[in-house]
Structures are given as C-alpha cells and as structure tokens.
C-alpha positions in Angstrom: 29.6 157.7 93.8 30.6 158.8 96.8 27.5 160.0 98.1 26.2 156.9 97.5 28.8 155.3 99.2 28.5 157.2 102.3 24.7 156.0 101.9 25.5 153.0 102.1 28.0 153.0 104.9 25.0 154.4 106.8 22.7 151.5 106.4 25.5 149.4 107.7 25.8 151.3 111.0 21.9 151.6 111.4 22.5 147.6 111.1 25.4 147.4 113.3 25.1 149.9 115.5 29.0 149.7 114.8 30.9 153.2 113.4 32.3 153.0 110.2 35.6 155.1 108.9 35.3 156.2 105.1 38.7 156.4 103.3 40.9 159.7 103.7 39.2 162.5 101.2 39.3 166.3 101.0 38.1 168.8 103.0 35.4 169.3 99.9 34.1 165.8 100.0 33.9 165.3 103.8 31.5 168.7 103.0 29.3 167.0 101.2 29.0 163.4 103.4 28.6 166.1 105.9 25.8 167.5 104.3 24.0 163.5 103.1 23.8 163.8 106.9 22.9 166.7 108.3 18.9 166.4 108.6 19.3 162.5 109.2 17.7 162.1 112.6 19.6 158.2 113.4 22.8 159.1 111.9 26.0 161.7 111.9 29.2 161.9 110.3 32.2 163.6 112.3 35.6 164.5 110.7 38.8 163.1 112.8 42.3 163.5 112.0 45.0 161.2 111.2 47.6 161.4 108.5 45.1 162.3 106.4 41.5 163.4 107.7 38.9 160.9 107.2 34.8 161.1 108.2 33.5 158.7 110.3 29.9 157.9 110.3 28.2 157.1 113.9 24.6 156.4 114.8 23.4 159.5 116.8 22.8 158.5 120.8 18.6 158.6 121.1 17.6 160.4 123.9 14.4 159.7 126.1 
C-alpha cells in the first residue's frame, strides 16, 4: 500500500510540478519510498525532519 501510494504521489508532482509531503513513517518505510525512487530519472524523494521525519517527493531540476 504504501508503495503504491508513494506512486501515486509521484504522478501528482509530475502533474504539478508542486512537492508533495507523505505522512510521518519510520526510518524502514522512508527506505523503501527511497528506493520506488532511486532509478526514476523525473522524480526524488528526500527525508526532512519535523516532529516526526516525513519524505517528501520533488520532481528532479532537468538540466540542459
């Protein structure tokens, strides 16, 4: 589920172009959204801290 989730937060930023925050999880799930994005060559999750730490999922600057 929440691989698919994180899948599907994607497609709304590839949309949007807007980042999107994914609820607080544990260090072992933000691995594996990590890991959905890790070959993905339009977008890239980054861990940030809060009260809890949280992934947020950006679309990756394109270079010319």
């Amino acid at each position: 589920n929440l691989v698919e989730h994180a899948k599907q937060m994607a497609q709304k930023v590839r949309a949007s172009g807007q980042s999107v925050a994914l609820n607080p999880m544990n260090s072992y799930y933000r691995r594996l959204v990590h890991n959905v994005f890790a070959d993905d060559p339009e977008v890239m999750s980054v861990s940030e801290n809060g009260p809890q730490r949280f992934k947020r999922i950006f679309l990756k600057r394109r270079t010319k």
